[in-house]
C-alpha positions as CSV (number, residue, x, y, z in Angstrom):
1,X,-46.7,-31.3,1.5
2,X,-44.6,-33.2,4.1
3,X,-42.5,-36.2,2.4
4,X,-43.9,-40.0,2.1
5,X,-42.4,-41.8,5.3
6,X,-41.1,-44.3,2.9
7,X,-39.4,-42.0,0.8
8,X,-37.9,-40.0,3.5
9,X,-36.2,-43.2,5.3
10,X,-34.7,-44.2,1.7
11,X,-33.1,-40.7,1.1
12,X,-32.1,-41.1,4.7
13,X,-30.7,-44.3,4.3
14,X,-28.7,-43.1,1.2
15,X,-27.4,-39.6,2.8
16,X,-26.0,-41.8,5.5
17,X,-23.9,-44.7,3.0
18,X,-22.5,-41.9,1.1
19,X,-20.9,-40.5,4.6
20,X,-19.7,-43.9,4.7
21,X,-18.7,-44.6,1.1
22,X,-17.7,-41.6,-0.3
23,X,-19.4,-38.2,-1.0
24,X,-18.9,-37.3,-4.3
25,X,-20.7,-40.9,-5.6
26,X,-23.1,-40.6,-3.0
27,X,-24.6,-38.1,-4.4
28,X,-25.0,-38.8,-7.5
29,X,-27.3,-42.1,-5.8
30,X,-29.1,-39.7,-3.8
31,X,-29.8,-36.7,-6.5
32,X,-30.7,-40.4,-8.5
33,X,-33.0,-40.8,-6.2
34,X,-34.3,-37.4,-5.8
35,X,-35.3,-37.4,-9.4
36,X,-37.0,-40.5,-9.2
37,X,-39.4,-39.1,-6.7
38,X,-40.0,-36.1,-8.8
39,X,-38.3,-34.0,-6.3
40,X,-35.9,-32.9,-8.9
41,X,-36.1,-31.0,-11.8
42,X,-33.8,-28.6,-14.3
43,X,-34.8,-24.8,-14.6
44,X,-33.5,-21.8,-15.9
45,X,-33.3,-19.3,-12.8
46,X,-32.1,-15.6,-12.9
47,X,-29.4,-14.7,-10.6
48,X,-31.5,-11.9,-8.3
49,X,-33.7,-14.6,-7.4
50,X,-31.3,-16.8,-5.7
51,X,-29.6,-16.5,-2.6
52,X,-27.5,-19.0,-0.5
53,X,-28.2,-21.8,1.6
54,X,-27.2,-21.5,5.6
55,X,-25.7,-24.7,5.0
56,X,-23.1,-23.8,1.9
57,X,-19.5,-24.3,2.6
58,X,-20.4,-25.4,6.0
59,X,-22.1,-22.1,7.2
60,X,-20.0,-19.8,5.8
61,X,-21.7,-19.0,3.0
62,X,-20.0,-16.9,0.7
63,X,-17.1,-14.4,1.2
64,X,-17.7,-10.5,-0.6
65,X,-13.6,-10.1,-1.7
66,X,-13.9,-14.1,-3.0
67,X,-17.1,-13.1,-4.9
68,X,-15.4,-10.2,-6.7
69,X,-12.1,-11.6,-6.9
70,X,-14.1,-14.2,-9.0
71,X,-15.6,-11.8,-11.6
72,X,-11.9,-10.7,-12.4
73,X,-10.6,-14.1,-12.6
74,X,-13.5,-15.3,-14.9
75,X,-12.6,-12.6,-17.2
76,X,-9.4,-13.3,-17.8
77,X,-10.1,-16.6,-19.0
78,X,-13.6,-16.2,-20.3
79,X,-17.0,-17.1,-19.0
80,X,-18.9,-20.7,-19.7
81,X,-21.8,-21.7,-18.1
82,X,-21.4,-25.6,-18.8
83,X,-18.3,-25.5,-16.6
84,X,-21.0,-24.6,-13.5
85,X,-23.4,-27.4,-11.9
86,X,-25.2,-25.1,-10.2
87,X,-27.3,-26.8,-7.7
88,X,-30.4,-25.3,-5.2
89,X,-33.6,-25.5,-3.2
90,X,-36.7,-23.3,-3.7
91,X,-37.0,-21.5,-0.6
92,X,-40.4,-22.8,1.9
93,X,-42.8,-20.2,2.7
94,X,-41.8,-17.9,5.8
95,X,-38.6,-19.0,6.1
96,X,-37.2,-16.4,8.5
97,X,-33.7,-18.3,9.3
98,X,-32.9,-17.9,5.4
99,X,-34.3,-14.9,5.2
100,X,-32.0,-14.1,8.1
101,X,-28.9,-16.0,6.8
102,X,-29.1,-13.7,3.5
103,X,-29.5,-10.6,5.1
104,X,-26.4,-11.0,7.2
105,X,-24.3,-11.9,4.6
106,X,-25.3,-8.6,2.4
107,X,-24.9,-6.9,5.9
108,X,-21.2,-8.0,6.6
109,X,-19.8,-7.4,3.3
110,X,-20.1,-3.3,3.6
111,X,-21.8,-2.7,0.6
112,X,-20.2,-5.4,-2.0
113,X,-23.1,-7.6,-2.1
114,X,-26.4,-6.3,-2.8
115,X,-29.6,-7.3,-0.2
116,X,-32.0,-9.3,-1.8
117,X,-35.6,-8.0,-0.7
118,X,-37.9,-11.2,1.3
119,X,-40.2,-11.2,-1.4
120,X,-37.5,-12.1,-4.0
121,X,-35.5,-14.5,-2.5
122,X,-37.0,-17.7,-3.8
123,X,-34.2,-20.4,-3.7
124,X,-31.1,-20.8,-2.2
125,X,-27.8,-21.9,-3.7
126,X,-25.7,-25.3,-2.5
127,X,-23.2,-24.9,-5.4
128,X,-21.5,-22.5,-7.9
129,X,-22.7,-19.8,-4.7
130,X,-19.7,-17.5,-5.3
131,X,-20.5,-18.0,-9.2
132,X,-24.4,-16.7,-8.7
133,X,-23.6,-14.1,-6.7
134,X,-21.2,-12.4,-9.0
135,X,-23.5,-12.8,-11.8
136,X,-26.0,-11.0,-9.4
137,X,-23.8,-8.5,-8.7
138,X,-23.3,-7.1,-12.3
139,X,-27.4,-7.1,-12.5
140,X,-27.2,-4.7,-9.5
141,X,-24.6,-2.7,-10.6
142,X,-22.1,-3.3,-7.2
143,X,-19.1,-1.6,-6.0
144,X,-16.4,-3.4,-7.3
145,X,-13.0,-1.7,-6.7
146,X,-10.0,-3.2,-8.7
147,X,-7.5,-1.3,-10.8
148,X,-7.6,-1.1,-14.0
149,X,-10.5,-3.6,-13.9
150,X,-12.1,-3.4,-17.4
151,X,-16.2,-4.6,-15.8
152,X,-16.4,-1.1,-14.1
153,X,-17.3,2.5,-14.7
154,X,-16.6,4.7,-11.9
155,X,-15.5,1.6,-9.5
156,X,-19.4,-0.1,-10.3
157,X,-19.9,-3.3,-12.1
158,X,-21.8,-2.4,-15.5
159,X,-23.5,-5.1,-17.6
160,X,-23.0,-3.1,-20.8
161,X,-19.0,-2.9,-19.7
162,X,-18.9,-6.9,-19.1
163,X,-20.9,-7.2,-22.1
164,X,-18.1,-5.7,-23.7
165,X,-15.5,-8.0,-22.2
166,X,-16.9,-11.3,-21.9
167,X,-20.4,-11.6,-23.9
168,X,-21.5,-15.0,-22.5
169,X,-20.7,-13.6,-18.5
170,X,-23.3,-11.0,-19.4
171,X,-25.8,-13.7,-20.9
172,X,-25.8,-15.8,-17.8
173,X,-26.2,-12.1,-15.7
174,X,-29.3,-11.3,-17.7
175,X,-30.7,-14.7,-17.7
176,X,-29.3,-17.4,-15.0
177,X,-27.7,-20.5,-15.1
178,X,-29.2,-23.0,-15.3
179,X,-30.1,-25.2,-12.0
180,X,-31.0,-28.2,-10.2
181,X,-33.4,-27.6,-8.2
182,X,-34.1,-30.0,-5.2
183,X,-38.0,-30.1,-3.6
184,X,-37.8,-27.8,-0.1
185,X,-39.6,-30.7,1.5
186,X,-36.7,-33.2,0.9
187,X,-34.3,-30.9,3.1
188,X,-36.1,-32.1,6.1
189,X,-33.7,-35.4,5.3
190,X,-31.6,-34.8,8.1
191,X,-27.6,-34.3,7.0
192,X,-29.0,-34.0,2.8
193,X,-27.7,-30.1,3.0
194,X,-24.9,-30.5,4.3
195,X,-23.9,-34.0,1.7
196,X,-24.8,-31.9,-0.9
197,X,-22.5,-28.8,-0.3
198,X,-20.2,-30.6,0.8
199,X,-19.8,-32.9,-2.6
200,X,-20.2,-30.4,-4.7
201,X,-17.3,-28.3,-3.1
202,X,-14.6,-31.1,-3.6
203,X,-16.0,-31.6,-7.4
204,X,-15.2,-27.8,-7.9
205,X,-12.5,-27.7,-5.5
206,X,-10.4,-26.3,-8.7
207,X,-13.0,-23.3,-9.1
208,X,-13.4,-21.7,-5.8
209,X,-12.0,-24.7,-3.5
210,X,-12.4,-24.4,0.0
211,X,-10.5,-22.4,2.9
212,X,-9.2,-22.8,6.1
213,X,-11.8,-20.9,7.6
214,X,-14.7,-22.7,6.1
215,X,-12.9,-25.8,7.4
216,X,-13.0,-24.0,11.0
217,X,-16.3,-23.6,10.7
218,X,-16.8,-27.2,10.0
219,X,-14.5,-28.3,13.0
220,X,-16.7,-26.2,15.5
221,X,-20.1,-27.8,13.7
222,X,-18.6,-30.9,14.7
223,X,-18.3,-30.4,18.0
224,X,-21.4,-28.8,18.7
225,X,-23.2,-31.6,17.2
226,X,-21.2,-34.3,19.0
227,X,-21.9,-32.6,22.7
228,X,-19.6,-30.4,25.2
229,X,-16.1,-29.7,23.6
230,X,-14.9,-32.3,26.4
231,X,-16.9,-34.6,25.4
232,X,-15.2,-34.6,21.5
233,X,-12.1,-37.0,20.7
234,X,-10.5,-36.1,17.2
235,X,-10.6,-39.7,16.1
236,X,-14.8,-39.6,16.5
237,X,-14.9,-36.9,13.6
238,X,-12.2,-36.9,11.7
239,X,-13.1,-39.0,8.8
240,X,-16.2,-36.7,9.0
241,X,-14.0,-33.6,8.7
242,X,-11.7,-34.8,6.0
243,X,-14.2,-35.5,3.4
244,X,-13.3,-33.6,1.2
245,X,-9.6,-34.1,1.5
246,X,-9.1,-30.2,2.4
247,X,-6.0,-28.8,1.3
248,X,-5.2,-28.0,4.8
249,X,-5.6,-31.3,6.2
250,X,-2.3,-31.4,7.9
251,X,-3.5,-28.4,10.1
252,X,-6.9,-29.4,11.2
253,X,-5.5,-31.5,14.3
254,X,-4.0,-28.8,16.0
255,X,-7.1,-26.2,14.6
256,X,-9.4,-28.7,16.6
257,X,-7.5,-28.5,19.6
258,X,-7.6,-24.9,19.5
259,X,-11.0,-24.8,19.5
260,X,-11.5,-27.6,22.1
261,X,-9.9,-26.0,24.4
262,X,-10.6,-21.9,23.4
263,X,-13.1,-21.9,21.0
264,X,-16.1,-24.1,21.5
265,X,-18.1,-22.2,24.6
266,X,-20.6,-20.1,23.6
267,X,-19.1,-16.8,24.4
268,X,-15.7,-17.6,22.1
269,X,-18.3,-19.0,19.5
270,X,-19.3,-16.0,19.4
271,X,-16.1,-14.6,19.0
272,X,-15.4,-16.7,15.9
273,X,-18.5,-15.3,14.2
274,X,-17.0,-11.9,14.7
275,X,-13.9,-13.0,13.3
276,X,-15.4,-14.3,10.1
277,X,-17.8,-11.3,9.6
278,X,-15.0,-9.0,10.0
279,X,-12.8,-11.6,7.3
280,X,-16.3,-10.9,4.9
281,X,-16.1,-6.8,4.7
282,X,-11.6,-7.1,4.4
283,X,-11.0,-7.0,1.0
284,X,-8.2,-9.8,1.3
285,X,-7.9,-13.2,0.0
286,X,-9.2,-16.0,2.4
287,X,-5.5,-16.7,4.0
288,X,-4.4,-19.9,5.3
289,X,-2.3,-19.6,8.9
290,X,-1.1,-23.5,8.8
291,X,-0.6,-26.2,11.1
292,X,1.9,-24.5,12.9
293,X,0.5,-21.3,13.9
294,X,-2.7,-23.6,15.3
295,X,-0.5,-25.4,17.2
296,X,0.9,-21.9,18.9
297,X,-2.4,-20.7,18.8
298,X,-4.2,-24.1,20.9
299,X,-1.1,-24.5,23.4
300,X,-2.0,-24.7,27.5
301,X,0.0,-22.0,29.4
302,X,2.9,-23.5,31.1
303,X,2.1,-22.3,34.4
304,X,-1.5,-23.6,34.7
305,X,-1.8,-21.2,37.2
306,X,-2.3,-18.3,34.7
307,X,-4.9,-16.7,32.6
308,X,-5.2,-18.8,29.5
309,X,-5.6,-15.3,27.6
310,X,-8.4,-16.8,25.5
311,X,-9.8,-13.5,24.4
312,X,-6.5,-12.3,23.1
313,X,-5.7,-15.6,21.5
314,X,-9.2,-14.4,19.5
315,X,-7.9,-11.1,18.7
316,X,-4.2,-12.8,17.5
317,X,-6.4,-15.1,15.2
318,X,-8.7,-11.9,13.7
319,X,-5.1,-10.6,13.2
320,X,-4.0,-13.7,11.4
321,X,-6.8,-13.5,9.0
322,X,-7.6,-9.8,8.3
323,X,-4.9,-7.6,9.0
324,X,-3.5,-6.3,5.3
325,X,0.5,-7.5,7.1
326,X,-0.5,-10.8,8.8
327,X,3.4,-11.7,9.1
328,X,4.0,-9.1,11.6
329,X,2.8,-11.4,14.0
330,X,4.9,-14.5,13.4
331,X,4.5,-18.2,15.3
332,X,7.1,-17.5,17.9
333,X,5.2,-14.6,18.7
334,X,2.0,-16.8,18.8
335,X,3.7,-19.3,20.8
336,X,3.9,-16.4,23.8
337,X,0.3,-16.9,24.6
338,X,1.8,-19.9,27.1
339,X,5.1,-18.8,27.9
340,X,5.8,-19.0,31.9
341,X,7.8,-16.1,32.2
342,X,5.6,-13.7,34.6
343,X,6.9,-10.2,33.3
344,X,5.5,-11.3,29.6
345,X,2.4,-13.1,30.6
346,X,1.5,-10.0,33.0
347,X,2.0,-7.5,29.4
348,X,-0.1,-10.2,27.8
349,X,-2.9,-9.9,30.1
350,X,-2.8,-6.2,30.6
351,X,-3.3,-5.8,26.7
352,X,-6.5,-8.4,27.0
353,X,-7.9,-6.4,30.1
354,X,-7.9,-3.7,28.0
355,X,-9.5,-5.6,24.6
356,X,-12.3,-6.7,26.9
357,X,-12.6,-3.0,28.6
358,X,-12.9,-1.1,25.3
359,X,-15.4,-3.6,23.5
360,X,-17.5,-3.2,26.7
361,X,-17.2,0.3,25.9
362,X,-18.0,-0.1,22.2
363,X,-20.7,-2.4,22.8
364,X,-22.6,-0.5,25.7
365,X,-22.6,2.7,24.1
366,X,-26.4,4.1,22.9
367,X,-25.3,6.9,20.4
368,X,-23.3,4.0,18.6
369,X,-25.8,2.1,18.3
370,X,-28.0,4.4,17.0
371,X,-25.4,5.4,13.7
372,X,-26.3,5.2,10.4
373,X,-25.0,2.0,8.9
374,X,-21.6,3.8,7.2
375,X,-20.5,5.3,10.0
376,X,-21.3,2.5,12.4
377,X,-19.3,0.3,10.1
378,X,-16.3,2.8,10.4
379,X,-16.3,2.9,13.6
380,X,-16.5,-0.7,13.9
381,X,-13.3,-0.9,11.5
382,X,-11.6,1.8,13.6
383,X,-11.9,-0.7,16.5
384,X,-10.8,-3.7,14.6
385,X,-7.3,-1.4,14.3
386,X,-7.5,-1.2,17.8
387,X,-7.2,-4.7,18.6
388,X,-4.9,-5.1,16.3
389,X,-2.4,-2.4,17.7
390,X,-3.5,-3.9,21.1
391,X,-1.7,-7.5,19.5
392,X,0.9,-5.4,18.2
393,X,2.2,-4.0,21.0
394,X,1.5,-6.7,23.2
395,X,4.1,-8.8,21.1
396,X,6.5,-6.3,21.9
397,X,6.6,-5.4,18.1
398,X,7.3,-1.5,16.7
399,X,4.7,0.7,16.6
400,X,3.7,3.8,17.3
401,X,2.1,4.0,20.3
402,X,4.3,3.7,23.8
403,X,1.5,2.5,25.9
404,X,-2.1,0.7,25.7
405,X,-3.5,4.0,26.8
406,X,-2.2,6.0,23.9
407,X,-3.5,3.2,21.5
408,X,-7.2,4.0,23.6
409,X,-6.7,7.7,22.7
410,X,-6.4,6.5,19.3
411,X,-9.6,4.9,19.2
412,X,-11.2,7.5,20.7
413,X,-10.0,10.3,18.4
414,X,-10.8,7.7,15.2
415,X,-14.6,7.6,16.3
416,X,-15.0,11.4,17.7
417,X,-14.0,12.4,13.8
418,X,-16.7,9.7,12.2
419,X,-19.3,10.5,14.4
420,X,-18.8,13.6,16.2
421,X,-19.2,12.6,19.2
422,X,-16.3,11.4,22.1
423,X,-17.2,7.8,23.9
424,X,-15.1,8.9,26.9
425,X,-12.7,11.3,28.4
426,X,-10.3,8.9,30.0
427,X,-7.5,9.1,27.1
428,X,-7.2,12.8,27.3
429,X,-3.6,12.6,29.0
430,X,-2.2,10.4,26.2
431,X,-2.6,12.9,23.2
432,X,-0.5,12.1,20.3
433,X,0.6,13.9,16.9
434,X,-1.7,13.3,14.4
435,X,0.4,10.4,12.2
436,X,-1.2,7.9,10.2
437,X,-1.5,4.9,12.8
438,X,-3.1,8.1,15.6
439,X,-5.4,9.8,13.3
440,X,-6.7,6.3,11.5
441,X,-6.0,3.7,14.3
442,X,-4.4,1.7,11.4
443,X,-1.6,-0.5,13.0
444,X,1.7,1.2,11.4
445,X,5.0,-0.1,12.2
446,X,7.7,2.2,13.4
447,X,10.3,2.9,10.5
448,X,13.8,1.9,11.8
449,X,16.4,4.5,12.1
């Protein structure tokens, strides 16, 4: 049943002071206000039966190696639930986009987080997301691969094992936390998702606080919902950025000119989203790159005349955040994407050519998109090394591979030997010796001699 007009314009009115006077006290008024209605109430909820809202940490939703990484820090200090305030909405009948939302996010993480079926996904988290979906995966015994981790048997999450360990952790698995659970029909209140997650972020900013890449991901929301990227001044939606006093604040100037100028058309939005699901399935901490890298990273070529290399400016930030030696690529490096000298900017350009030649390749190919889902996630890992040697050697640094074409060989070889099959012929010249960057596509650095 559709809200009362009169109750929808007062939760309206309150989601909009509390962008005004502060988040965190806002809503506290508005969940006030929420209960007053009766669209409020407490309930015990097990974990398989809740998923995550599209709006949490500003679209990101969740990330698999923060989720795990969570389960091992929670043991070390203990589990207890009245440190959560788990707070979420029941899920609206036919609700494909969160059906959707939840799906990719089991998808992307290569196995870590298990799918919850349609039928069972009956509310969606705004808070302690990270929190429910560890607790969820112990339920479904996950993969869960850290030495010497005392949860696991044979690298799975076992109740019985955390039961051992930490007593109350496998209470809350068994049973749920327990929740506040906000009416479906009041998050038609247009901006009341994204208050919520928002607030309850900077409340548990000491828990699982939040990372440059979620703030990203707010920065480009921002300027989608404001118009055209050239159509955005910082100062209209900064305060709006900043409100909850991110822990990268000093960066987020130079992160929104990088995507005013190279990340906000449709194409390179895209190109984010493959970024961040490839961040999801690494099994590295969310990293922070810093105001200076940004900076490097958003900077005009000096010759306006030249290619603005936006697609390898992409690839150098996928490098940033998922490559397991991010500081081979350093901000003086980064800073080459707009030098003027022609003999490096042609190198430059070559290597992006090539990016955009092989993922047409990737993309366009039918047998690859018919493999199962482990090898098709192999072989999309074996071309994420392939940019990345691509970045490698375009910034001159030591690797094995003498030319672009011998890094396309690479490729090649890495997904004839997953899928038995060879995506084209055109490398065969530039053979190399099987070594561990040529038989992997793994970027390796040359050892000095």
């Amino acid at each position: 049943m559709p809200l009362v007009e009169s109750v929808k314009k007062e939760l309206t009115d309150a989601v909009q002071d509390a962008q005004k006077s502060g988040i965190v006290q806002g809503m506290q008024k508005v969940l006030a206000l929420l209960s007053k209605h009766g669209l409020l109430q407490s309930q015990v909820i097990e974990p398989s039966l809740v998923g995550v809202h599209p709006s949490n940490r500003d679209g990101l939703g969740i990330v698999p190696h923060s989720v795990h990484q969570l389960l091992e820090d929670i043991a070390s200090v203990g589990f207890d639930s009245r440190q959560c305030d788990p707070m979420c909405t029941d899920v609206a009948p036919g609700d494909r986009e969160i059906e959707r939302f939840n799906l990719q996010l089991a998808e992307s993480s290569q196995g870590t987080i298990p799918v919850i079926e349609a039928n069972k996904l009956k509310y969606v988290s705004l808070s302690c997301s990270h929190t429910n979906t560890a607790l969820r995966c112990i339920i479904m015994g996950a993969p869960h691969q850290y030495e010497g981790s005392q949860l696991t048997i044979n690298g799975k999450l076992q109740l019985e094992q955390v039961r051992l360990k930490d007593p109350a952790m496998a209470q809350s698995a068994e049973t749920g936390l327990t929740w506040r659970v906000i009416n479906h029909e009041a998050m038609s209140v247009e901006g009341l998702a994204d208050l919520l997650q928002a607030a309850a972020n900077t409340s548990a900013q000491l828990s699982r606080g939040e990372s440059e890449f979620q703030i990203l991901r707010r920065v480009i929301n921002m300027i989608n919902a404001k118009g055209s990227a050239g159509q955005v001044q910082f100062a209209a939606v900064k305060s709006t950025i900043m409100r909850t006093k991110p822990q990268c604040s000093d960066a987020i100037p130079d992160m929104f000119t990088f995507l005013v100028r190279h990340g906000a058309a449709k194409h390179l939005q895209e190109k984010l989203l493959m970024t961040e699901q490839r961040m999801k399935a690494c099994k590295v901490e969310c990293r922070s790159l810093g105001k200076d890298f940004f900076h490097a990273l958003g900077m005009d070529p000096k010759d306006t005349r030249q290619d603005p290399l936006v697609i390898l400016r992409h690839a150098v930030l996928a490098f940033g955040y998922c490559n397991p030696n991010p500081k081979q690529i350093s901000v003086q490096d980064v800073r080459k994407l707009a030098i003027k000298d022609p003999a490096i900017h042609e190198k430059l350009k070559k290597g992006q050519e090539f990016l955009k030649k092989m993922r047409a390749m990737y993309g366009s190919n039918p047998e690859i998109k018919d493999l199962q889902k482990e090898h098709a996630d192999a072989v999309l890992e074996a071309l994420h090394c392939f940019e990345d040697n691509v970045v490698l050697f375009v910034m001159d640094k030591k690797i094995a591979f003498p030319s672009l074409q011998h890094i396309g060989w690479s490729f090649v070889n890495a997904v004839e030997k997953i899928t038995g099959f060879k995506i084209t012929n055109e490398f065969d010249g530039y053979l190399m010796k099987e070594t561990a960057s040529s038989s992997n596509s793994k970027p390796t650095e040359k050892s000095s001699t």
